[in-house]
N, C-alpha and C positions, 0 to 999 in steps of 0.2 A: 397550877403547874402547866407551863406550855409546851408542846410536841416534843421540841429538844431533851427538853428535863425527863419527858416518858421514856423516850427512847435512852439516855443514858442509864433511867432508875432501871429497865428492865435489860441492858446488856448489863450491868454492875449484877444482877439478881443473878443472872444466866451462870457469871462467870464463880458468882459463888459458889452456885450448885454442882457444878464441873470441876471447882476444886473440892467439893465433898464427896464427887463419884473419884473421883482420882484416887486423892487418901484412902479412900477406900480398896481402891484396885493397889496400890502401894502395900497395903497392911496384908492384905491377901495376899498380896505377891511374896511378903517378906514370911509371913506364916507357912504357907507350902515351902516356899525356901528351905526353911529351918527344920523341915520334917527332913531332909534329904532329896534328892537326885534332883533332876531337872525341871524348870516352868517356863512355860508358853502362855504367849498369851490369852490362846482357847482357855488355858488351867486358869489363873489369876483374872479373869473378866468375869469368869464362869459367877450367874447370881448377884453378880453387883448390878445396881437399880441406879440406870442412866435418865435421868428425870427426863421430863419434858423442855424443847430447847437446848439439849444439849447430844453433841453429835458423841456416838459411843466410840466414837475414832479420837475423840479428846481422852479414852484411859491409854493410847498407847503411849503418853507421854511418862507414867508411872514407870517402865523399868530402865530408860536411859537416865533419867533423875538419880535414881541409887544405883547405876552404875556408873555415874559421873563421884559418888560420895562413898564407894570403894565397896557397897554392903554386897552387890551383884555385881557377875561377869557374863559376857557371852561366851557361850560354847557349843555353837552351831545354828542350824537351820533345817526348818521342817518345813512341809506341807501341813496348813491348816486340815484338822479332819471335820469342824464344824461347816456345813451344807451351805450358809448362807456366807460364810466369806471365800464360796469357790475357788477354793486350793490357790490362797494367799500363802507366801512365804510368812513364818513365824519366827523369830528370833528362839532362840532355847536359850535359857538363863539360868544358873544354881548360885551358890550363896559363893563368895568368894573365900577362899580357904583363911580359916581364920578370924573372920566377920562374924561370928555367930554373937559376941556380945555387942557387940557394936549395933547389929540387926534389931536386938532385943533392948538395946538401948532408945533407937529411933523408933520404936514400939510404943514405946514409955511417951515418950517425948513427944509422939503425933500419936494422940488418939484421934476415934472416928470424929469427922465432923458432920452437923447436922446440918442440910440442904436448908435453906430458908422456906417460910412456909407458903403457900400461893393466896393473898387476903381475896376473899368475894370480890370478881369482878374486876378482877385485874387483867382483863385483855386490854394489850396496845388498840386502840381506836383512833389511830392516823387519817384525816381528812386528804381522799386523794390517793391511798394505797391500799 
């Protein structure tokens, strides 16, 4: 395998693992949804396990996704109270009126997926970087 083919097998890996932290911030997000009132993304990040290689800023793609597919709405704006994302603005999100089968439907339909697994010795070793 030569440098090229490394570097694309391990973004193609990256990008896997970052769609399994996603879905997972997705299922969370739509779980606290469905209990009632409002989620931020402090609430739906909270405990999701952002592998290595992948930036934890790739879950905030999870609640515009299902509010482009009708399940969530926006309904304001907070102050982060988590210490490390010093008092970032937070979207607030609740289940959009109605959607609750719908939610429980794309539940069904996207279970968790599982991050590929890291083989022995699989650091990139680029000549030169």
């Amino acid at each position: 395998m030569n440098p090229t083919d490394d570097v694309r097998s391990i973004l193609a890996e990256a990008e896997t693992k970052a769609e399994a932290a996603i879905r997972a911030a997705r299922r969370q997000l739509l779980h606290l949804a469905l209990r009632g009132g409002t989620v931020t993304a402090d609430s739906y990040t909270a405990g999701i396990d952002v592998p290595d290689g992948v930036s934890a800023r790739a879950l905030g793609s999870a609640a515009p996704a299902l509010a482009r597919l009708g399940l969530i709405e926006n309904v304001g704006y907070e102050k982060s109270k988590r210490p490390e994302r010093r008092g970032t603005t937070n979207t607030v999100w609740r289940l959009k009126p109605g959607a609750e089968a719908d939610a429980h439907r794309w539940l069904i339909n996207h279970p968790p997926l599982r991050p590929p697994r890291e083989p022995a010795g699989s650091q990139l070793n680029l000549p030169g970087l």
